[in-house]
KETI-459446 format. One line per 10 residues: their letters; for each residue z, y, x of N, C-alpha, C. Coordinates in nm, 4 decimals. Each point is the difference from the previous one (the first is absolute). Layout:
<sites>
A	Z Y X Z Y X Z Y X | ... .
</sites>
This chain:
<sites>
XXXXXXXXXX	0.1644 0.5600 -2.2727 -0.0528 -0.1370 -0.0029 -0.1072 -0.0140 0.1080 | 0.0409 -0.0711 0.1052 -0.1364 -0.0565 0.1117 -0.1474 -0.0753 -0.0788 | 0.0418 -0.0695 -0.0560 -0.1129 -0.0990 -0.0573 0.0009 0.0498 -0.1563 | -0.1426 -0.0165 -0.0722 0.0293 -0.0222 -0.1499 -0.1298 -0.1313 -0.0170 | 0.0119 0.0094 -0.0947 -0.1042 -0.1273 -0.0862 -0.1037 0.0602 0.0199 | -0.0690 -0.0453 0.0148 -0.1843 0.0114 -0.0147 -0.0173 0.0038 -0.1618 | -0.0819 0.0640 -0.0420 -0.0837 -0.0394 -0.1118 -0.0730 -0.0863 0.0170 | -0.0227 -0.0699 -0.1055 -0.1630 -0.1170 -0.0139 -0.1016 0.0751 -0.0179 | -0.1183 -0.0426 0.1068 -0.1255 0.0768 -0.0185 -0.0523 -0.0223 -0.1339 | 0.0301 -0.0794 -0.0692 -0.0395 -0.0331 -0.1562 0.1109 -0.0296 -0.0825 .
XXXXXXXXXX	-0.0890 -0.0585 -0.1429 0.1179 -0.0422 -0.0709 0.1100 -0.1174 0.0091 | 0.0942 -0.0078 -0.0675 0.0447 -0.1338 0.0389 -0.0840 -0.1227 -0.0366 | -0.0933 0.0110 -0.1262 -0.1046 -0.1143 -0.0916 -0.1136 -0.0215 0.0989 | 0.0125 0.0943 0.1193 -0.1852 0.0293 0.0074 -0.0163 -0.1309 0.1429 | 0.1000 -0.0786 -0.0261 -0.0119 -0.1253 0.1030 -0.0500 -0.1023 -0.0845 | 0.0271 -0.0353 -0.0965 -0.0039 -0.1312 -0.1004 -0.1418 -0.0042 0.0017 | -0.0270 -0.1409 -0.0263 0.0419 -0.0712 -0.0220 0.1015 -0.0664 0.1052 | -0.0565 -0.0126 0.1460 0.0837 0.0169 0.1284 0.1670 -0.0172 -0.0138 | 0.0237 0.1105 -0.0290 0.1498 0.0591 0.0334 0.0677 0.0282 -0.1249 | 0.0483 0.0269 -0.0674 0.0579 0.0244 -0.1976 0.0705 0.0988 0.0266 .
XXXXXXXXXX	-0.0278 0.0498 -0.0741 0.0760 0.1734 -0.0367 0.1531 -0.0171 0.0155 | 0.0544 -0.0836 -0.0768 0.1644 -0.0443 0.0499 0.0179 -0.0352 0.1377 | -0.0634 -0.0426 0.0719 0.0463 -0.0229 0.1350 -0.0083 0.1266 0.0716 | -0.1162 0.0009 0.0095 -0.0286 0.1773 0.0429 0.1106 0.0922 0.0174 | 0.0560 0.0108 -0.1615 0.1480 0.0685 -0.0338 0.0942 -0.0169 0.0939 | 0.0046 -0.1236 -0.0222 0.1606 -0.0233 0.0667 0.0067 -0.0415 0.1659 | -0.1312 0.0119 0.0145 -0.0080 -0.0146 0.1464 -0.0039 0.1125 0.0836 | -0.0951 0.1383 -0.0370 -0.0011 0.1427 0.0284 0.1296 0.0467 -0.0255 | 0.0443 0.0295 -0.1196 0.0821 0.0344 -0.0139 0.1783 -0.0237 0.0030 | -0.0143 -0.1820 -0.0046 0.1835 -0.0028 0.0485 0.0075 -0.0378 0.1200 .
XXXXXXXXXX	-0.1114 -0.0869 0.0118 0.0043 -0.0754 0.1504 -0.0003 0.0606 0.1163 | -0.1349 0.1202 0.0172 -0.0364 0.0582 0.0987 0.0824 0.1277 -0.0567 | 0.0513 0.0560 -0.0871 0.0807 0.1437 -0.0285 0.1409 -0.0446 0.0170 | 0.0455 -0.1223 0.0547 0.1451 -0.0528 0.0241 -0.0339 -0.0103 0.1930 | -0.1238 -0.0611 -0.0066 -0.0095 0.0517 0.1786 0.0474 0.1184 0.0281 | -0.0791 0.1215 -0.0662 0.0375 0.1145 0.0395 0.1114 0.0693 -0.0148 | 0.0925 -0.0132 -0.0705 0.1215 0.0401 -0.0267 0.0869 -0.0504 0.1008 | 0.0061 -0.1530 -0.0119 0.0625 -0.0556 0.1217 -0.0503 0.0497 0.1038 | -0.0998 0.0530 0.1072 -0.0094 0.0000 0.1244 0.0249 0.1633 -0.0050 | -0.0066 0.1089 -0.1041 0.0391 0.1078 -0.0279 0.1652 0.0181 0.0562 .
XXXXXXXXXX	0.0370 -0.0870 -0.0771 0.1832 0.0040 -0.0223 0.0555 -0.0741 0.1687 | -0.0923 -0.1156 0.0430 0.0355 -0.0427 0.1622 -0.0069 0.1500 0.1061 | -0.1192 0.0834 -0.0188 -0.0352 0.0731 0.1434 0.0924 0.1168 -0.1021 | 0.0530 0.0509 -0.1007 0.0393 0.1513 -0.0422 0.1195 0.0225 0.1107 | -0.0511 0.1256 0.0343 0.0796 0.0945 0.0969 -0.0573 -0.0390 0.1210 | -0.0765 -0.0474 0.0594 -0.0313 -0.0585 0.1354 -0.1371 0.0642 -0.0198 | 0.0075 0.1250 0.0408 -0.1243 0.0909 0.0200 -0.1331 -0.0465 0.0737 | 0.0614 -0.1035 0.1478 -0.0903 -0.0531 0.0838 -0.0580 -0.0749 -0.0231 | 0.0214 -0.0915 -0.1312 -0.0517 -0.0930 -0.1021 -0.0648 0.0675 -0.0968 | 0.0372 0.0652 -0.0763 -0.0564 0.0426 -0.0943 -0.1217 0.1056 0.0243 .
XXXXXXXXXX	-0.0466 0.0578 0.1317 -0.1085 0.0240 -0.0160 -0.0885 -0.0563 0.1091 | 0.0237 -0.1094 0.0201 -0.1366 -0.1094 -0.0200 -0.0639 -0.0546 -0.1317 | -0.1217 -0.0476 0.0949 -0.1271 -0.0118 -0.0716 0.0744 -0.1623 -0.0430 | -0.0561 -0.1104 -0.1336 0.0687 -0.1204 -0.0036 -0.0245 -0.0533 0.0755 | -0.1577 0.0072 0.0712 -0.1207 -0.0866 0.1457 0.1635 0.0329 0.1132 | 0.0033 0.1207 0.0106 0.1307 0.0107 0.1211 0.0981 -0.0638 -0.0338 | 0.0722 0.0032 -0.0872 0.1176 -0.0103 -0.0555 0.0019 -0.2176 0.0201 | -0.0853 -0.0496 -0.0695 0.0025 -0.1480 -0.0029 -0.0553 -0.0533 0.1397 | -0.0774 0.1014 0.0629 -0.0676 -0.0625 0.1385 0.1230 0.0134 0.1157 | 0.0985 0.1083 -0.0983 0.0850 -0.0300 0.2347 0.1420 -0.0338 -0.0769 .
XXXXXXXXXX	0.0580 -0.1211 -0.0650 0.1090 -0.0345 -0.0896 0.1042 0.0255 0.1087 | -0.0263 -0.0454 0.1553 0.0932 0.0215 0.0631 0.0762 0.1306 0.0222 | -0.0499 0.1446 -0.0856 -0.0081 0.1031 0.0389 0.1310 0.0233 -0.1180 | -0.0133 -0.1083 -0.0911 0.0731 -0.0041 -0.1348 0.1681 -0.0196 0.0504 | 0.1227 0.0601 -0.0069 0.1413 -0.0495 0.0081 -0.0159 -0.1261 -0.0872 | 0.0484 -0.0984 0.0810 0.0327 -0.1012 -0.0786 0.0996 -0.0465 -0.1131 | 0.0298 0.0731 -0.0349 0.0674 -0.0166 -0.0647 -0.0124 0.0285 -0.1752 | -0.1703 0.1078 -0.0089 -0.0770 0.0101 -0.0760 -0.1409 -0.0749 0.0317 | -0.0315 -0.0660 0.0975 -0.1070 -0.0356 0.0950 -0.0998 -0.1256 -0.1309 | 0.0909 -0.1131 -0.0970 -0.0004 -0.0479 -0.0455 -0.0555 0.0284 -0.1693 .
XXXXXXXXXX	0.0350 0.0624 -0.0166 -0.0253 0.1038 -0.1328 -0.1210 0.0917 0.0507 | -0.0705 0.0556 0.1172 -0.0961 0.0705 0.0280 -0.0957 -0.1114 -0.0326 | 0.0082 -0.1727 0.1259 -0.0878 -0.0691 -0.0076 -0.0383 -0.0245 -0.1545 | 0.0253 -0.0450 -0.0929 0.0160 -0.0602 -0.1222 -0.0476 0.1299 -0.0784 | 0.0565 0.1225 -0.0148 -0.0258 0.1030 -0.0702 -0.1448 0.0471 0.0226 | 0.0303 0.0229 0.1465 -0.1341 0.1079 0.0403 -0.1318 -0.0842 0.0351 | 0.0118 -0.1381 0.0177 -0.1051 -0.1086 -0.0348 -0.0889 -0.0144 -0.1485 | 0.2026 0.0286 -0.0879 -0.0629 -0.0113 -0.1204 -0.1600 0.0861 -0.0420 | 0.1328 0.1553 0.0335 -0.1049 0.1049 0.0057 -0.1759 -0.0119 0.0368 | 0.0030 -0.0149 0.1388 -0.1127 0.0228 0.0543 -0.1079 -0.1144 -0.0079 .
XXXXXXXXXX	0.0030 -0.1011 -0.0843 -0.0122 -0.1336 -0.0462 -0.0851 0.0335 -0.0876 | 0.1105 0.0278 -0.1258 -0.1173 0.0376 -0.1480 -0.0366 0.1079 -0.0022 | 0.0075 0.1312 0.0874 -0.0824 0.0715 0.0366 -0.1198 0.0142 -0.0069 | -0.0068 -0.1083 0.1273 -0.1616 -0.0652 0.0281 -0.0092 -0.0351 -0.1618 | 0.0144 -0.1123 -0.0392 -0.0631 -0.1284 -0.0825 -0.0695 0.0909 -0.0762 | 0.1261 0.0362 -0.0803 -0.0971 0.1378 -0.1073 -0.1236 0.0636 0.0357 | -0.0399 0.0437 0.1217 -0.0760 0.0662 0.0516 -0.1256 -0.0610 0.0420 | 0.0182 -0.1417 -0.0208 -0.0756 -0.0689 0.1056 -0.0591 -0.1142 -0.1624 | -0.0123 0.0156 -0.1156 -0.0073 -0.0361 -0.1038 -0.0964 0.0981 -0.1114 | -0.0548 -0.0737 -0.0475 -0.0745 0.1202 -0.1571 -0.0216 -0.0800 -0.0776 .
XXXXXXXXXX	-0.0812 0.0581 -0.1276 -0.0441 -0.0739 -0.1308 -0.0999 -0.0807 0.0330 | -0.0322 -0.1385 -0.0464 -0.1015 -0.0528 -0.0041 -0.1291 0.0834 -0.0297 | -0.0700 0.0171 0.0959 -0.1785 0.0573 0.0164 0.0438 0.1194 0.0549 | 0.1167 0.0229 0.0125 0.0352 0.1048 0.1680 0.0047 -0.0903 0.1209 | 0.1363 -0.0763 -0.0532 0.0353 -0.0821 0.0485 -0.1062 -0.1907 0.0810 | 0.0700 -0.0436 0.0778 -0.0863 -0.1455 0.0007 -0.1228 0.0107 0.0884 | -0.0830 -0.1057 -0.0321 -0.1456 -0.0196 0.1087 0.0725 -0.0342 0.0928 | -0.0803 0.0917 0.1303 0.0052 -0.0360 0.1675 -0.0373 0.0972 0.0775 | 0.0950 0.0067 0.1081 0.0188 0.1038 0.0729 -0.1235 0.0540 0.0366 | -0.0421 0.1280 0.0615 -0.1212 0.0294 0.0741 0.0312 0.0703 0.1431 .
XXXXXXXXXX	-0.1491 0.0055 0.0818 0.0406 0.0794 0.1128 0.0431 -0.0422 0.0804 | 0.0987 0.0792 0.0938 0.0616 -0.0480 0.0829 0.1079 -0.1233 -0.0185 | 0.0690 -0.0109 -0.0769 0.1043 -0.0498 -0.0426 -0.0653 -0.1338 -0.0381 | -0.0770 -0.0312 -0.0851 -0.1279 -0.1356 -0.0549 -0.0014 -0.0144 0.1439 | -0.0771 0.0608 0.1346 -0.0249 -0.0650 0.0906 0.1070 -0.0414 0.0954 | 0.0813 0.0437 -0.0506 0.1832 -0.0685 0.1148 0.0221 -0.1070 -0.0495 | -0.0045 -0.0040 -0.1283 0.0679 -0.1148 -0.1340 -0.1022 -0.1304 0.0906 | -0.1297 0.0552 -0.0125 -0.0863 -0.1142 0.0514 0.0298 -0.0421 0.1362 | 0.0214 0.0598 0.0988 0.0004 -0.0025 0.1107 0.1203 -0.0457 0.0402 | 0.1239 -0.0138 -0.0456 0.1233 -0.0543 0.0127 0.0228 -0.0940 -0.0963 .
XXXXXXXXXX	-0.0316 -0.0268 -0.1124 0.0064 -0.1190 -0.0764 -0.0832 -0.0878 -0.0362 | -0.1678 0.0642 0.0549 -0.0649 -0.1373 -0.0349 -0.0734 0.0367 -0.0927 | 0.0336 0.0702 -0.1590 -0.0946 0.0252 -0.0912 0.1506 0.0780 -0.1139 | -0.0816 0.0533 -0.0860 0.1006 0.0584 -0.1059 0.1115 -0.0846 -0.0732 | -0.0937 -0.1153 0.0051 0.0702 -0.0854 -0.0946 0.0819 -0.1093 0.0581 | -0.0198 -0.0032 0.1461 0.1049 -0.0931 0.0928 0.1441 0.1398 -0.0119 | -0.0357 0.1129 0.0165 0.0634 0.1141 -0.0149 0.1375 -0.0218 -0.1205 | -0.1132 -0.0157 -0.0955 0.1538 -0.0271 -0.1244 0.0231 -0.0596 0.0298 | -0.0402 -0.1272 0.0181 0.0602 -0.1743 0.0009 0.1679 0.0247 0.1051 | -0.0772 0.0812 0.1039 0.1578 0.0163 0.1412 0.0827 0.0565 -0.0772 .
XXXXXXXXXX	-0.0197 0.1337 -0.0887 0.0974 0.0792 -0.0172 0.0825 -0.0516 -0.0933 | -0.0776 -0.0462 -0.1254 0.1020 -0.1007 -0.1072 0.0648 -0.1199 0.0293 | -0.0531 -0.0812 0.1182 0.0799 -0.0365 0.0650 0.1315 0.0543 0.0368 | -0.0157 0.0468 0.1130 0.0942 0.1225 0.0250 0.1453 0.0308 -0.1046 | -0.0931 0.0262 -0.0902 0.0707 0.0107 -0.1200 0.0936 -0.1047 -0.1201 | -0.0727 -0.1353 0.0582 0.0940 -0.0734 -0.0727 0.0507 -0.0624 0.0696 | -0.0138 -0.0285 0.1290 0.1159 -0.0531 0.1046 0.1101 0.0812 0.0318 | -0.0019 0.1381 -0.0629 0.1532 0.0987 0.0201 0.0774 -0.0455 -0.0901 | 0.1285 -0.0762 0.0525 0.1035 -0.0726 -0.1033 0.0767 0.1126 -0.0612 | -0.0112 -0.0003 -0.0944 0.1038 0.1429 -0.0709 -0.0767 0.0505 -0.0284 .
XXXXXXXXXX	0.0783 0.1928 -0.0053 -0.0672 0.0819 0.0124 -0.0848 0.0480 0.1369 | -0.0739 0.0638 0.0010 -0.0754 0.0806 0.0713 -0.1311 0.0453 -0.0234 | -0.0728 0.0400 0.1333 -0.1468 0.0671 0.0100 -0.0523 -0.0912 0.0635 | -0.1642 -0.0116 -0.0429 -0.1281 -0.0286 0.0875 -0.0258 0.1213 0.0867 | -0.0372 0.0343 0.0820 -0.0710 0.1385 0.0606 -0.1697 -0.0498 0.0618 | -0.0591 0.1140 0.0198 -0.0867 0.0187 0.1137 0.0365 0.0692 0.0425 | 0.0083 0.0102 0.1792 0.0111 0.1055 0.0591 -0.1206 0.0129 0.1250 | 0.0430 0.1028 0.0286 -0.1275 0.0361 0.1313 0.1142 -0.0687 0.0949 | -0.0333 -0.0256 0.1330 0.1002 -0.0235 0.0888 -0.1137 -0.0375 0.1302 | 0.0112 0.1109 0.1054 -0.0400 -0.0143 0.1249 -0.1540 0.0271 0.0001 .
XXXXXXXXXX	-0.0146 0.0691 -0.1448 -0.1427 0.0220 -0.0087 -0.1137 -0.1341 -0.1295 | 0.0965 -0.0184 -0.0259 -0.0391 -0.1522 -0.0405 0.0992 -0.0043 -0.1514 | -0.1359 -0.0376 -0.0844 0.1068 -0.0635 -0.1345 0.0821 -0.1091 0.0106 | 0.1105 -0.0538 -0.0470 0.0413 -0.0794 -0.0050 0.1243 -0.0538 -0.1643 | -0.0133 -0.1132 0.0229 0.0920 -0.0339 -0.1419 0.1625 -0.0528 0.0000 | 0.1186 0.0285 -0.0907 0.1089 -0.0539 0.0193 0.0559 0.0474 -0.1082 | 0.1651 -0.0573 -0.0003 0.0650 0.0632 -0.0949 0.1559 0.0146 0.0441 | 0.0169 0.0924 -0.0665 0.1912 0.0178 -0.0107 0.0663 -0.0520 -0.1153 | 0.1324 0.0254 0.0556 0.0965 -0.0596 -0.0647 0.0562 0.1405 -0.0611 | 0.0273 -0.0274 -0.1717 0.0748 0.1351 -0.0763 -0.0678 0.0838 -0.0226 .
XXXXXXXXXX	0.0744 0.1174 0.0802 -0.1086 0.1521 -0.0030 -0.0158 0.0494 0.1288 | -0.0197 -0.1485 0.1123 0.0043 0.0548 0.1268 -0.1649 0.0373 0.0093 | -0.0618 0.1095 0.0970 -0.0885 0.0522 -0.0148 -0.0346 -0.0353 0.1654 | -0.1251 0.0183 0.0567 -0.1007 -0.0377 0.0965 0.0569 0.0875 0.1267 | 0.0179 0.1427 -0.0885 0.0581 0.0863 0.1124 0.1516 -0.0012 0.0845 | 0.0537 -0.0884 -0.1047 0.1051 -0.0527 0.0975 0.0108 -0.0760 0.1385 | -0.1217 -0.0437 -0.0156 -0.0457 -0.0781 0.1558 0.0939 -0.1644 -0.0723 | -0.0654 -0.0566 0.1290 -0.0135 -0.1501 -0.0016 0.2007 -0.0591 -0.0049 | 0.0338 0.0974 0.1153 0.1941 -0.0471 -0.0474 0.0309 -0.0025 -0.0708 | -0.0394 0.0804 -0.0984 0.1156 0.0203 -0.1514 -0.1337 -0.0670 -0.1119 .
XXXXXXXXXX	-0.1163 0.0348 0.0232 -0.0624 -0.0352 -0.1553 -0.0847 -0.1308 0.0964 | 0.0054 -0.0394 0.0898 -0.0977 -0.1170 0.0411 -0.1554 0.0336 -0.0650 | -0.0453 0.0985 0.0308 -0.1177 0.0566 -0.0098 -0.0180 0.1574 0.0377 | -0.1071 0.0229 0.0691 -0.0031 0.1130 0.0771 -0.1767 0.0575 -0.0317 | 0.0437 0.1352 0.0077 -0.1758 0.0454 -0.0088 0.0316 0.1374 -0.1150 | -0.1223 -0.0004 -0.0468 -0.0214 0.1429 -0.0827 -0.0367 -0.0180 -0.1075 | 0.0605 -0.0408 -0.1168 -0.0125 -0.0253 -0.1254 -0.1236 0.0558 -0.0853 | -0.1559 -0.1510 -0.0225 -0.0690 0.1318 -0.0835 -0.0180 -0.0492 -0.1225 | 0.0692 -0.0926 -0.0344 0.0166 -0.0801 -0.1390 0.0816 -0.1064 -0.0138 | 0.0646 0.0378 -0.1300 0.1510 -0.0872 0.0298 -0.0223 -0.0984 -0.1624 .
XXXXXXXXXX	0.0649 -0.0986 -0.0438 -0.0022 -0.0386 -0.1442 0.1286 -0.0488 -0.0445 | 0.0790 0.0489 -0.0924 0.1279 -0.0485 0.0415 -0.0125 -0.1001 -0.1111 | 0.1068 -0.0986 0.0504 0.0328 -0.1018 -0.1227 0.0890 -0.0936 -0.0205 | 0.1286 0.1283 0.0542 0.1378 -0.0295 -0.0899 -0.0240 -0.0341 -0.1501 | 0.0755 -0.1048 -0.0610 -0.0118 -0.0415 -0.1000 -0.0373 0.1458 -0.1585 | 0.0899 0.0889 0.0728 -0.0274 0.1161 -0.1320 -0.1342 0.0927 0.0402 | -0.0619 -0.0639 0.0406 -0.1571 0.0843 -0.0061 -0.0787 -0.0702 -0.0542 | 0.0124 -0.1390 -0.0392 -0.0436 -0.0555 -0.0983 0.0358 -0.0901 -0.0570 | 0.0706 -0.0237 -0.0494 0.1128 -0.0760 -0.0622 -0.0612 -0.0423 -0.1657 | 0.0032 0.1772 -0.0315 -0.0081 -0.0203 -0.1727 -0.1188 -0.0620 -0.0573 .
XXXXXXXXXX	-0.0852 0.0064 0.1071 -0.1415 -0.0607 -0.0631 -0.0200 -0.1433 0.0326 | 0.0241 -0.0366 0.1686 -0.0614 -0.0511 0.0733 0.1015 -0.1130 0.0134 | 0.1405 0.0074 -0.0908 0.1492 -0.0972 0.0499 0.0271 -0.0152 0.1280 | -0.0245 -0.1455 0.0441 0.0496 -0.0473 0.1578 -0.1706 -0.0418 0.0692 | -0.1040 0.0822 -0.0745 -0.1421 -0.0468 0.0841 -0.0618 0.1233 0.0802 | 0.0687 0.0065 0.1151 -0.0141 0.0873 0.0338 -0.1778 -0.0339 0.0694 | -0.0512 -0.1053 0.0036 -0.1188 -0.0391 0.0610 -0.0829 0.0945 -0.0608 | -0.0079 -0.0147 -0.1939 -0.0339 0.0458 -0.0847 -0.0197 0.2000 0.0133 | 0.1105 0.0130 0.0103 0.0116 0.1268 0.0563 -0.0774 0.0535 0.1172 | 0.0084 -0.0581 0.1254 -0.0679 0.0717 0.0776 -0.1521 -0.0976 -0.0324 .
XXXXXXXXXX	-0.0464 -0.0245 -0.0175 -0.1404 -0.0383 -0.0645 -0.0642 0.1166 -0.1049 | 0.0948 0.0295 -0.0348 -0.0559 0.1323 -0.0669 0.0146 0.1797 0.0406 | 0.1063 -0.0162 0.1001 0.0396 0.1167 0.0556 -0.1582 0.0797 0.0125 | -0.0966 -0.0746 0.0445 -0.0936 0.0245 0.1067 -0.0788 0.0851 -0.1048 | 0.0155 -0.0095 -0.1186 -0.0739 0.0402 -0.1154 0.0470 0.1768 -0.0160 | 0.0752 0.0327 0.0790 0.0859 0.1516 -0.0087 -0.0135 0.0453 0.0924 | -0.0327 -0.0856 0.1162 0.0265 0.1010 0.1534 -0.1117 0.0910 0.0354 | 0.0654 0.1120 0.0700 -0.0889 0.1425 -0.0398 -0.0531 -0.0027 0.1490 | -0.1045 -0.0758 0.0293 -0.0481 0.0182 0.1893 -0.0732 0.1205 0.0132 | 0.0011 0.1259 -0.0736 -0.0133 0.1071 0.0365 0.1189 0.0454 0.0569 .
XXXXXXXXXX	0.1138 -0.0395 -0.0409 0.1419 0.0853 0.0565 0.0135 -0.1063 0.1468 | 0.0030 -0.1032 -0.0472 -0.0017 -0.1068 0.1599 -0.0754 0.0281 0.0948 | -0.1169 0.0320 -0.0063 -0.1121 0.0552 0.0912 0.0432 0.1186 0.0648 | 0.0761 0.0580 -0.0555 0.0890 0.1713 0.0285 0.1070 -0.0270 0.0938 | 0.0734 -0.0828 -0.0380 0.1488 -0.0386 0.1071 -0.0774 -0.1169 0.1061 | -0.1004 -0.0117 -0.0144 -0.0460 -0.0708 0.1102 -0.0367 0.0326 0.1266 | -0.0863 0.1031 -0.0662 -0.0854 0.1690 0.0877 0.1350 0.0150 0.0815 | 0.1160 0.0233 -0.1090 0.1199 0.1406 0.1097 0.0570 -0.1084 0.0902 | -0.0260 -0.1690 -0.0284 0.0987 -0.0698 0.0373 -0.0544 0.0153 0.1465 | -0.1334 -0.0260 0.0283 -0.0758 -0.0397 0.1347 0.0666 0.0363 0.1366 .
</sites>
């Protein structure tokens, strides 16, 4: 097996009020453990695939036979997608506040203030018709905000995901990441996301992003 599932740095409960233990479930485990199987079962036997890194593997698609090329994007997006999220998330009073450091002073320095900061990104976030991602990424030295379509990811570059850069916080919000709590408000949802996000781990992929 090239890829497996991540564990959750916590429990599945230890998001709530935020996030609900049932979503959690079925999102770690069928959603993102059906990524991995699928992009498992696309690259098996293709050695030159299978030992890349997913950053390699989703960043050069052209490198992908096309003919599995399609099932990498979608799979290995999936993958390297909720990867992050999980990672980039904790319990309320881990979780939440506002960034510090370096990262507080980019946020400021490219958006204006923290809170023009959310305002872009949930934006961002509810102008993606469907599914997809909000991101931040670094790009050219410089934060910047956008989103994809599906499980297309940043590192695909601007042809295939119409967004380019170095992913250092993503929020997804395909309907099944919050669905069970939140129905069709997804506004609702990312209004509260902010209450989980772990800017100790963001501050980290920011550092390596530079």
């Amino acid at each position: 097996m090239a890829f497996t599932l991540p564990k959750l740095p916590y429990d599945f409960s230890a998001l709530e009020p935020v996030i609900d233990s049932q979503t959690m479930q079925i999102h770690h485990g069928k959603h993102h453990g059906a990524y991995v199987t699928n992009l498992n079962n696309a690259i098996a036997g293709k050695a030159n695939l299978e030992s890349k890194t997913i950053e390699a593997l989703v960043g050069d698609l052209a490198a992908v036979p096309e003919d599995i090329r399609g099932a990498v994007r979608n799979n290995g997006g999936g993958h390297i997608n909720h990867s992050m999220f999980w990672q980039i998330m904790a319990p309320k009073g881990q979780g939440g506040g506002e960034p510090t450091g370096e990262l507080a002073d980019a946020i400021k320095a490219g958006f204006g203030s923290f809170g023009d900061f959310k305002v872009k990104l949930a934006d961002a976030g509810m102008k993606r018709f469907g599914s997809g991602w909000a991101w931040l990424v670094v790009k050219g030295g410089k934060l910047a905000i956008g989103s994809t379509a599906n499980q297309d990811n940043p590192l695909m570059g601007d042809a295939i995901a119409g967004l380019s850069g170095k992913p250092v916080l993503g929020v997804d919000v395909w309907e099944h990441a919050y669905y069970l709590k939140y129905q069709n408000k997804r506004a609702d949802y990312l209004a509260a996301w902010w209450d989980v996000v772990n800017w100790q781990k963001v501050g980290q992929l920011y550092q390596a992003a530079k």
